[in-house]
C-alpha atoms as an extended CHARMM CRD file, in Angstrom:
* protein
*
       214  EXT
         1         1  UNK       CA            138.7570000000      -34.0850000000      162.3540000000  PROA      1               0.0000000000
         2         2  UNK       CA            140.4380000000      -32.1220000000      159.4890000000  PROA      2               0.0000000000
         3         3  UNK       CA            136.5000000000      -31.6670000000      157.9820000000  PROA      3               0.0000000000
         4         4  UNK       CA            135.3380000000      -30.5460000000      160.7010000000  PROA      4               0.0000000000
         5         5  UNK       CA            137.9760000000      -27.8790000000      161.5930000000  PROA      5               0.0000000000
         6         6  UNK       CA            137.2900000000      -26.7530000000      157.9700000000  PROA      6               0.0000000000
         7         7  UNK       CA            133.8410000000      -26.5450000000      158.5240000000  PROA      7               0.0000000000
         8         8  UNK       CA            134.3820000000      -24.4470000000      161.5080000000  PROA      8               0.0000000000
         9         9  UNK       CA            136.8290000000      -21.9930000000      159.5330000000  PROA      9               0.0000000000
        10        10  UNK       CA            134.6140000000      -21.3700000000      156.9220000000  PROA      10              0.0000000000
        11        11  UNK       CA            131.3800000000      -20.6340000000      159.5060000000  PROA      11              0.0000000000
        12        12  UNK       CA            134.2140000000      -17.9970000000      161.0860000000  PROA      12              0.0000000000
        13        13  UNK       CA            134.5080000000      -16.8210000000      157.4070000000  PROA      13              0.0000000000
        14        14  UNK       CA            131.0150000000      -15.7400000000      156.9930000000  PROA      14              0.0000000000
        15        15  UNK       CA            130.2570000000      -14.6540000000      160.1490000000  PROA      15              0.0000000000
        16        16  UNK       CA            133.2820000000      -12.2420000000      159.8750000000  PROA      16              0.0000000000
        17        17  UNK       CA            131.8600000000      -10.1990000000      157.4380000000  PROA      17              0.0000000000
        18        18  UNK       CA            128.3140000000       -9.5000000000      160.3130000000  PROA      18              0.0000000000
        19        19  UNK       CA            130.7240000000       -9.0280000000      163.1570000000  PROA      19              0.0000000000
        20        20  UNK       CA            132.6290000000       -6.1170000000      161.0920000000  PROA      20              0.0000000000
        21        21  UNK       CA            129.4210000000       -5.0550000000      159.8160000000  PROA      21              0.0000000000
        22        22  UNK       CA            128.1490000000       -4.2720000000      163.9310000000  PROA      22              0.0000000000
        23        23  UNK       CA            131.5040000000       -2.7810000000      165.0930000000  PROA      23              0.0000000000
        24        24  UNK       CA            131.4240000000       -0.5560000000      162.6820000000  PROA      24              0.0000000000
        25        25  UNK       CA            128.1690000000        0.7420000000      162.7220000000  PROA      25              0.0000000000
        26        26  UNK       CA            127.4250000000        1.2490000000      166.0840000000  PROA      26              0.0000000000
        27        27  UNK       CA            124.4480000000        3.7520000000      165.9330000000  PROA      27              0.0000000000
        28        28  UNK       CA            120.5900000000        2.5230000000      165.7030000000  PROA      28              0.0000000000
        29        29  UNK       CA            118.2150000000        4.8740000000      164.7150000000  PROA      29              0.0000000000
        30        30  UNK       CA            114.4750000000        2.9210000000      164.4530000000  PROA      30              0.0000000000
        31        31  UNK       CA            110.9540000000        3.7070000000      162.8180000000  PROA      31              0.0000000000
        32        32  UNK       CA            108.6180000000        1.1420000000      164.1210000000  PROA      32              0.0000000000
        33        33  UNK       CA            107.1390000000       -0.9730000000      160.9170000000  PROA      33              0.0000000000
        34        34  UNK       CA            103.4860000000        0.1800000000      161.0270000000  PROA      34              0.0000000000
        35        35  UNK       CA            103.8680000000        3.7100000000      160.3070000000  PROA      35              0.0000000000
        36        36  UNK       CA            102.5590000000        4.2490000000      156.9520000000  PROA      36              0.0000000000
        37        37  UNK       CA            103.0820000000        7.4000000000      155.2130000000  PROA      37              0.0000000000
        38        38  UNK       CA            102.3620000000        6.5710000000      151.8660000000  PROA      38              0.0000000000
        39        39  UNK       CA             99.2290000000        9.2830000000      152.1730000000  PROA      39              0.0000000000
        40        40  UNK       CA            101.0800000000       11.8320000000      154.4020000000  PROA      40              0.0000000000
        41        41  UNK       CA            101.2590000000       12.4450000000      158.1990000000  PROA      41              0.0000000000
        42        42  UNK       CA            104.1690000000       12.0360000000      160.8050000000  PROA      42              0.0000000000
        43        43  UNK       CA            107.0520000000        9.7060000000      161.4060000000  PROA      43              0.0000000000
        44        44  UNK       CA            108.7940000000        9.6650000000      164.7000000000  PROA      44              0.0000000000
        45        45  UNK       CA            112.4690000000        8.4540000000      164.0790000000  PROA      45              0.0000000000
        46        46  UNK       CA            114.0340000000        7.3000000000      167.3810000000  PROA      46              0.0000000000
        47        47  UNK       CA            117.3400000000        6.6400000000      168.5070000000  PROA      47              0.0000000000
        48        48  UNK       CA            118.2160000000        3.1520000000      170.4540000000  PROA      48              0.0000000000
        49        49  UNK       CA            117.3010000000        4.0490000000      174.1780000000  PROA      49              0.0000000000
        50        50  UNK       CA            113.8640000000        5.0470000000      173.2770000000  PROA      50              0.0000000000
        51        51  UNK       CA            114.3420000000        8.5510000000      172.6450000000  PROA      51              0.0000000000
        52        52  UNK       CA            112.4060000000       10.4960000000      169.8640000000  PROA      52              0.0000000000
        53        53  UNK       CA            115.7020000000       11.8890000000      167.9180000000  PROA      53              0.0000000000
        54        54  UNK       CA            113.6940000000       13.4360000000      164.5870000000  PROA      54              0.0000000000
        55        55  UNK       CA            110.1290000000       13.5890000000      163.3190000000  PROA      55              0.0000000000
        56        56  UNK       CA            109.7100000000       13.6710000000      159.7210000000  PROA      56              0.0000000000
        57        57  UNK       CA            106.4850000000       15.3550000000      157.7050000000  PROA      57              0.0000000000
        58        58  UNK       CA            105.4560000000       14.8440000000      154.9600000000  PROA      58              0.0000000000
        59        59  UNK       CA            102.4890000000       17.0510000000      153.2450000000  PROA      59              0.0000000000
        60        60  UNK       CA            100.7730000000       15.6270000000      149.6360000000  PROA      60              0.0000000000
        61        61  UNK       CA            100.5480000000       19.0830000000      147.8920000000  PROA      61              0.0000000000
        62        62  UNK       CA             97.3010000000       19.6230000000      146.8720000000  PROA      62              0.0000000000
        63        63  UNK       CA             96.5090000000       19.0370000000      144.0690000000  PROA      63              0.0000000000
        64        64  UNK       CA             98.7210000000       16.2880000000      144.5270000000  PROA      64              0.0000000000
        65        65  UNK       CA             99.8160000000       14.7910000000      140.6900000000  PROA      65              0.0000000000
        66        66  UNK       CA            103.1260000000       13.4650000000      142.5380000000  PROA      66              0.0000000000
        67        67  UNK       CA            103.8540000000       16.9480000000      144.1290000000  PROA      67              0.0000000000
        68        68  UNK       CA            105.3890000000       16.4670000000      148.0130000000  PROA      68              0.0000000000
        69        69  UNK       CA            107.0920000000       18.4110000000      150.2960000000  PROA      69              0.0000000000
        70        70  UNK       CA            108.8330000000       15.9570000000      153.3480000000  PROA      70              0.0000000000
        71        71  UNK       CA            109.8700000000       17.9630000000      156.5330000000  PROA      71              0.0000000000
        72        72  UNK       CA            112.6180000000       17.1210000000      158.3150000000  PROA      72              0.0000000000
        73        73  UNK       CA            112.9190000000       18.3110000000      162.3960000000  PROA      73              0.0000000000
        74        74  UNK       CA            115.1340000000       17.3150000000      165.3470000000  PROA      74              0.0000000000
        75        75  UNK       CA            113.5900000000       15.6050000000      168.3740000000  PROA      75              0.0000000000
        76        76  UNK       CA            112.7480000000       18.9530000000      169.8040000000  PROA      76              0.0000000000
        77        77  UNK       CA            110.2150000000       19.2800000000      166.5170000000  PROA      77              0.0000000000
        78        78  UNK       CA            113.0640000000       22.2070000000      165.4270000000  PROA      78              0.0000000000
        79        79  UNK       CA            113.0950000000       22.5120000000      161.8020000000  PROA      79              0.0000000000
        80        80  UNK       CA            116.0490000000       21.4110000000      159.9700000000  PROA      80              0.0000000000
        81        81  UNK       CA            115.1870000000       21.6020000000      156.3600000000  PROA      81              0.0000000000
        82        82  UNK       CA            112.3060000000       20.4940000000      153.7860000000  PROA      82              0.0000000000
        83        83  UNK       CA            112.7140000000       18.4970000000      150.6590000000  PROA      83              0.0000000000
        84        84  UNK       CA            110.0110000000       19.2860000000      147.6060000000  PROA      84              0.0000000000
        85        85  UNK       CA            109.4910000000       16.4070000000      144.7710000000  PROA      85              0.0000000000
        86        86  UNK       CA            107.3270000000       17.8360000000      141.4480000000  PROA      86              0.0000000000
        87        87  UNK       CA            107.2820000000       13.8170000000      140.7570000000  PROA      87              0.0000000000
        88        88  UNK       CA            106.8090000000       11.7400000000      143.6680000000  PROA      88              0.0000000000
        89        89  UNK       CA            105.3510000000        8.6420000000      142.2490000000  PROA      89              0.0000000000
        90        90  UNK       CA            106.6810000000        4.5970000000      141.6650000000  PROA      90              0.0000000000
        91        91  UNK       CA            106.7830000000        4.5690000000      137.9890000000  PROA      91              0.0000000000
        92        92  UNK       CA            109.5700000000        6.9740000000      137.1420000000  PROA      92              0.0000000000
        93        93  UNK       CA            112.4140000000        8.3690000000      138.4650000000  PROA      93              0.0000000000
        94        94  UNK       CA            112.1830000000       10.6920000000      141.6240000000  PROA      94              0.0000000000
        95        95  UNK       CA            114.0680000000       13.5500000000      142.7060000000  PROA      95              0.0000000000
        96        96  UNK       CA            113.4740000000       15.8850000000      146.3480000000  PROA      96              0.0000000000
        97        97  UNK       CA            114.9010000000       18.8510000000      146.3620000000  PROA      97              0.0000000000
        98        98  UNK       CA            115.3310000000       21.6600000000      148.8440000000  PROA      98              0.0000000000
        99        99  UNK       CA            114.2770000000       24.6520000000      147.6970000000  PROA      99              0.0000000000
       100       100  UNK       CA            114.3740000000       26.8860000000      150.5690000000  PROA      100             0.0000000000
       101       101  UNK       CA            117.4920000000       28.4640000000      152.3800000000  PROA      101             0.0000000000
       102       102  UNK       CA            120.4990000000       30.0520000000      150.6420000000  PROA      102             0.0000000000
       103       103  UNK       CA            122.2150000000       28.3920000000      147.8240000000  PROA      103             0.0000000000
       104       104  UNK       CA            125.7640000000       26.5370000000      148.5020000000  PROA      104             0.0000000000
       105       105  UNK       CA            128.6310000000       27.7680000000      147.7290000000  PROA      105             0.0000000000
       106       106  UNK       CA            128.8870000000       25.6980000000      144.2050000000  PROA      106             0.0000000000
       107       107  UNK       CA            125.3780000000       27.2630000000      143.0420000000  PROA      107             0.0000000000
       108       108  UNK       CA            123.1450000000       23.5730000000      143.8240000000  PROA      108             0.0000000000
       109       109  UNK       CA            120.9630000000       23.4720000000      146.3280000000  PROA      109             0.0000000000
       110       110  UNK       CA            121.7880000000       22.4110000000      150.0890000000  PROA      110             0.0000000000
       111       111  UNK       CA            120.4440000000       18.9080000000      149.1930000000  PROA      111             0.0000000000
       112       112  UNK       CA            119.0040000000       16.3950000000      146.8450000000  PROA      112             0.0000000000
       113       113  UNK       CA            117.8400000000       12.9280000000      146.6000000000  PROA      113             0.0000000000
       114       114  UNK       CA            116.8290000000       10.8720000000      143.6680000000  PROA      114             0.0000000000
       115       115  UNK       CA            115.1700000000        7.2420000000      143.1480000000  PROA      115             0.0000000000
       116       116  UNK       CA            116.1860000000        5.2140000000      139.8030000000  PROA      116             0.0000000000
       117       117  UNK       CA            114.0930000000        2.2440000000      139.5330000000  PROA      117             0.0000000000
       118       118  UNK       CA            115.6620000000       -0.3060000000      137.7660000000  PROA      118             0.0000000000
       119       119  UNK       CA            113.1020000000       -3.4020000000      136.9210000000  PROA      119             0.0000000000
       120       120  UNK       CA            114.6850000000       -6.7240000000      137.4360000000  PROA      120             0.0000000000
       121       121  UNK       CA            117.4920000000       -4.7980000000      139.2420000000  PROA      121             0.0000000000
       122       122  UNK       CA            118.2010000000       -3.4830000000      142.5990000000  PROA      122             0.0000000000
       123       123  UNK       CA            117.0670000000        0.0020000000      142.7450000000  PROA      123             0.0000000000
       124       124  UNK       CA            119.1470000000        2.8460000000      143.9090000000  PROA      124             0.0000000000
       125       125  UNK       CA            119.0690000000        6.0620000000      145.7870000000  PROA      125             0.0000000000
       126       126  UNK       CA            121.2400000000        8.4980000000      145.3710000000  PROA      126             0.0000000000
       127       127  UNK       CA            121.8510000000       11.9340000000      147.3500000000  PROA      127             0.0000000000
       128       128  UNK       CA            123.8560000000       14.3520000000      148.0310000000  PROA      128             0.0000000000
       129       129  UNK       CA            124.4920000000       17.5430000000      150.6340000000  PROA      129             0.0000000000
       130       130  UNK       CA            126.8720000000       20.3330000000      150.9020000000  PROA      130             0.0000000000
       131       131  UNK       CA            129.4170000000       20.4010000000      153.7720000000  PROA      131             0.0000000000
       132       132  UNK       CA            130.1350000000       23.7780000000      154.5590000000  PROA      132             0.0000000000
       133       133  UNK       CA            132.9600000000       22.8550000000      157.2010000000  PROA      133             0.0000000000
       134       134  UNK       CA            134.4950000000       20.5810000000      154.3740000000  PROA      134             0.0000000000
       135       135  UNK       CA            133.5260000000       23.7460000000      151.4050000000  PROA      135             0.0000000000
       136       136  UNK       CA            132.8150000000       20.7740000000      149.3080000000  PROA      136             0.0000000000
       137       137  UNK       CA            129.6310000000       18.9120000000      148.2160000000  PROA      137             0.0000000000
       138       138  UNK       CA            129.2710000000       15.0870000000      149.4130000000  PROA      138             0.0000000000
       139       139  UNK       CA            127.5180000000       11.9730000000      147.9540000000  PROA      139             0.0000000000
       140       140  UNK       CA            125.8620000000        9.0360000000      149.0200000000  PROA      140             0.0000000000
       141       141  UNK       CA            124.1630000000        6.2150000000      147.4020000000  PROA      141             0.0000000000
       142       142  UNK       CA            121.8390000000        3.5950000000      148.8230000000  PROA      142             0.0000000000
       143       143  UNK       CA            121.6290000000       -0.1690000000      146.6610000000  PROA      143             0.0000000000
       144       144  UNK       CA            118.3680000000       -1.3450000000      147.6910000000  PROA      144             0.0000000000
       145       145  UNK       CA            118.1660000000       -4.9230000000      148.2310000000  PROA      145             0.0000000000
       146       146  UNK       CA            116.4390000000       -6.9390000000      145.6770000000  PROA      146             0.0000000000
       147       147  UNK       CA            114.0310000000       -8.8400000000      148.4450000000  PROA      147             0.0000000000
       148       148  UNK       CA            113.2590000000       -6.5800000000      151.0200000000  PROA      148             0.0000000000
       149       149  UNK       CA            113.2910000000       -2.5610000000      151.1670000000  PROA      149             0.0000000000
       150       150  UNK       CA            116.9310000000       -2.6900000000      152.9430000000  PROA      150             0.0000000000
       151       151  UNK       CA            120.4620000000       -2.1060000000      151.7350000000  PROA      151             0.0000000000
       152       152  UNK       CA            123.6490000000       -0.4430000000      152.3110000000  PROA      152             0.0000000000
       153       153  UNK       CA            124.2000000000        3.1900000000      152.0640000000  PROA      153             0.0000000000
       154       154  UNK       CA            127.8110000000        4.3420000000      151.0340000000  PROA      154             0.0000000000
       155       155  UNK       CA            129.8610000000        7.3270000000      150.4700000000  PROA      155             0.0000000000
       156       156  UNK       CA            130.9810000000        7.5780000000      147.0400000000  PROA      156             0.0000000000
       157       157  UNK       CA            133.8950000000        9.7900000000      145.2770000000  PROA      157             0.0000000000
       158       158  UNK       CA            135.1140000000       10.4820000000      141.7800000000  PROA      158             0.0000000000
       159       159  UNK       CA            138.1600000000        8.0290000000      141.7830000000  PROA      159             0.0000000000
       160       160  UNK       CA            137.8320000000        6.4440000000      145.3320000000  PROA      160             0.0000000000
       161       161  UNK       CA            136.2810000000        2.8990000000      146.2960000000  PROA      161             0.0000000000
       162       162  UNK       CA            132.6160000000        3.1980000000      148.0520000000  PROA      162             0.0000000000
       163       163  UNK       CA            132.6020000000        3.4640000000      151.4540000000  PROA      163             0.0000000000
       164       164  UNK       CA            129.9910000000        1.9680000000      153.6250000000  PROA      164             0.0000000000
       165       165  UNK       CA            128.6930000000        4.1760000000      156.0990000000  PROA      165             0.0000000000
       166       166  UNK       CA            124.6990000000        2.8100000000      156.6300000000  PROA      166             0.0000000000
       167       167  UNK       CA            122.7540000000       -0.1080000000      156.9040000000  PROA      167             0.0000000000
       168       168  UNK       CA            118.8590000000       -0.2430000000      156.4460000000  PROA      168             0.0000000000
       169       169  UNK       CA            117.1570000000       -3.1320000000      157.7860000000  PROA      169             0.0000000000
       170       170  UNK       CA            114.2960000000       -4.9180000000      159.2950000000  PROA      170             0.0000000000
       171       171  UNK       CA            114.4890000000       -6.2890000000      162.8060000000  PROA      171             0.0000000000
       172       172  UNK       CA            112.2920000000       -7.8460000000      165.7850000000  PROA      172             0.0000000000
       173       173  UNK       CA            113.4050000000       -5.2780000000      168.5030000000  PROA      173             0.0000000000
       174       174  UNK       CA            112.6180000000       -5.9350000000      172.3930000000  PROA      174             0.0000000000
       175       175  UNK       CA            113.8440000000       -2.5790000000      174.1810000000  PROA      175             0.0000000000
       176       176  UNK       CA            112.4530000000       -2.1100000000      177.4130000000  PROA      176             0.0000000000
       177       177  UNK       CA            111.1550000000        1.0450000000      176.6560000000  PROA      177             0.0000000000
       178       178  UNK       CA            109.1070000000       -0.4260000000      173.8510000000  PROA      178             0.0000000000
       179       179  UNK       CA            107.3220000000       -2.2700000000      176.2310000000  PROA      179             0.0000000000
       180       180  UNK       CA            105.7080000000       -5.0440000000      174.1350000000  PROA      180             0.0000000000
       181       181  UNK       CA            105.8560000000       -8.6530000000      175.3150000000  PROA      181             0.0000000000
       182       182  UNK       CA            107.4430000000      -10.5220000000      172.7110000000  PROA      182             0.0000000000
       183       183  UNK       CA            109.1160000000       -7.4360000000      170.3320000000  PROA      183             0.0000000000
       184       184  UNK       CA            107.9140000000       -5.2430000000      167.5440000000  PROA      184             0.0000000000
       185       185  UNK       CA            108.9520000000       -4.9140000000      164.0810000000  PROA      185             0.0000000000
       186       186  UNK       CA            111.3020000000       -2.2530000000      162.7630000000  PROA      186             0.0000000000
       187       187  UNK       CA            112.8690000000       -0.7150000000      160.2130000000  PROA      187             0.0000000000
       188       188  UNK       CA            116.2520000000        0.3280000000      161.4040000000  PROA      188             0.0000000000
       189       189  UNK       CA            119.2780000000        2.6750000000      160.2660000000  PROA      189             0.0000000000
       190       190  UNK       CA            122.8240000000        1.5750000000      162.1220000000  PROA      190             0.0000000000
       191       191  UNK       CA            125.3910000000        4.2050000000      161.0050000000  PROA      191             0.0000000000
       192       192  UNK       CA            128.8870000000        5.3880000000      161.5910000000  PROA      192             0.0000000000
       193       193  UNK       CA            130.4740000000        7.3450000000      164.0840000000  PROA      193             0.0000000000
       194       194  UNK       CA            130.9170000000       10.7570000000      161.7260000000  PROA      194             0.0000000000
       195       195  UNK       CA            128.0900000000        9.9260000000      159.2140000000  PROA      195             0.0000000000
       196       196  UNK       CA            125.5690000000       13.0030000000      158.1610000000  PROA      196             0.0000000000
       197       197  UNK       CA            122.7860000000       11.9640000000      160.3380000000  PROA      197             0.0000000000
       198       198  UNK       CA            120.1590000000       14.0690000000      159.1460000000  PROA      198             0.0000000000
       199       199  UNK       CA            120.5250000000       12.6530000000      155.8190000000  PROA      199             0.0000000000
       200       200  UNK       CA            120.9710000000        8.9810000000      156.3250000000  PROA      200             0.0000000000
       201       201  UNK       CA            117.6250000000        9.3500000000      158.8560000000  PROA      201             0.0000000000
       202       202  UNK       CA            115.7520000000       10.7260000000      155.7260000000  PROA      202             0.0000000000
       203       203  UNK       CA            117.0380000000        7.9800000000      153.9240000000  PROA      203             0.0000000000
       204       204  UNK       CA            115.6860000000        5.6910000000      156.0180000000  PROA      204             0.0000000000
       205       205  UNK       CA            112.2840000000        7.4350000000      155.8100000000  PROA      205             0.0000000000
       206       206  UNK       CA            112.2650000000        7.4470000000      152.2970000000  PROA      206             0.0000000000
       207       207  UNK       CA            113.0740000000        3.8490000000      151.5960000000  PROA      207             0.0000000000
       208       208  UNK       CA            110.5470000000        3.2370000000      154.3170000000  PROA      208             0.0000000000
       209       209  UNK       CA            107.5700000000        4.8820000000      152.6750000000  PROA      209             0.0000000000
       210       210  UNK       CA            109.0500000000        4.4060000000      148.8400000000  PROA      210             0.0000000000
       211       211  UNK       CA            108.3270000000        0.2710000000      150.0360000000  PROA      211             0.0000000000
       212       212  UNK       CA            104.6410000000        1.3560000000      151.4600000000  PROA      212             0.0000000000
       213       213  UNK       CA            103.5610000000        3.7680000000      148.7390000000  PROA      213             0.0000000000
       214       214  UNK       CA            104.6520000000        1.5070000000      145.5880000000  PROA      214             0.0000000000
């Protein structure tokens, strides 16, 4: 009997860790698995009831050589800002920058995303944008996991532990508004309550088509 109540406490134990992991990230924000954008064209991100919530661009300069420029607009196909990479290919390291709109308050641009791949292990994203409510610039990183193109996305300070506030990740999905017998595979973003949407959904995007592409 003992066993088998220790048994139980440790399933408790590791299912803890999933249950925290849903409270707190309550938002769903889905790109259905066969969009392919490795060679350009148009990703509709949606948000859990079906809705399209941004579309996302993104234009091989031409002549290509790794040059892209990915477009970022709300569900209303308003534009919210474009991110330009000189070096958008999977055997170095990657950076998208915006280049466009005035320049923060600390002299960077608005935002910027790189991609560090690291061999043997996990890869990382990092990113950053400037808050001009907060006057200060934030950062993000996203640890790729080693198996599959999803991870965990945190908020990271000088000084301060890492703070989870994403989770990429594929799922079978069965909304009713997807309307396919049996579910479709997705690639899915659940965030916080707070988090810089607009960012973490081009996060998503990018791991997306970084897994297609390379």
């Amino acid at each position: 009997m003992q066993f088998r109540s220790a048994l139980a406490f440790i399933a408790l134990l590791v299912s803890l860790p999933l249950t925290l992991d849903a409270q707190n990230l309550p938002n769903d924000y889905i790109v259905i698995e066969n969009v392919n954008l490795a060679k350009g064209g148009l990703m509709r991100i949606m948000s859990a009831n079906g809705m399209t919530a941004f579309r996302l661009i993104k234009d091989l300069n031409t002549p290509s050589n790794g040059k892209t420029t990915t477009t970022l607009t709300d569900g209303f196909q308003k534009k919210l800002f474009a991110l330009v990479s000189s070096n958008d290919d999977c055997k170095s390291k990657t950076t998208f920058t915006q280049l466009e709109g005035p320049v923060s308050k600390d002299g960077l641009p608005k935002r910027a995303y790189s991609y560090d791949p690291r061999g043997f292990r996990s890869n990382v994203w990092r990113f950053n944008v400037y808050n001009d409510a907060a006057g200060a610039r934030q950062y993000y990183k996203f640890i790729k996991n080693r198996t599959n193109k999803g991870g965990i996305i945190y908020r990271v300070a000088r000084g301060q532990g890492d703070v989870m506030v994403g989770r990429l990740r594929g799922q079978s999905r069965q909304d009713s508004w997807l309307n396919v017998p049996g579910g479709i595979s997705t690639f899915t973003l659940s965030c916080t309550e707070g988090a810089p949407l607009p960012e973490l959904v081009t996060m998503l995007a990018y791991a997306h088509i970084r897994h297609d592409q390379c």
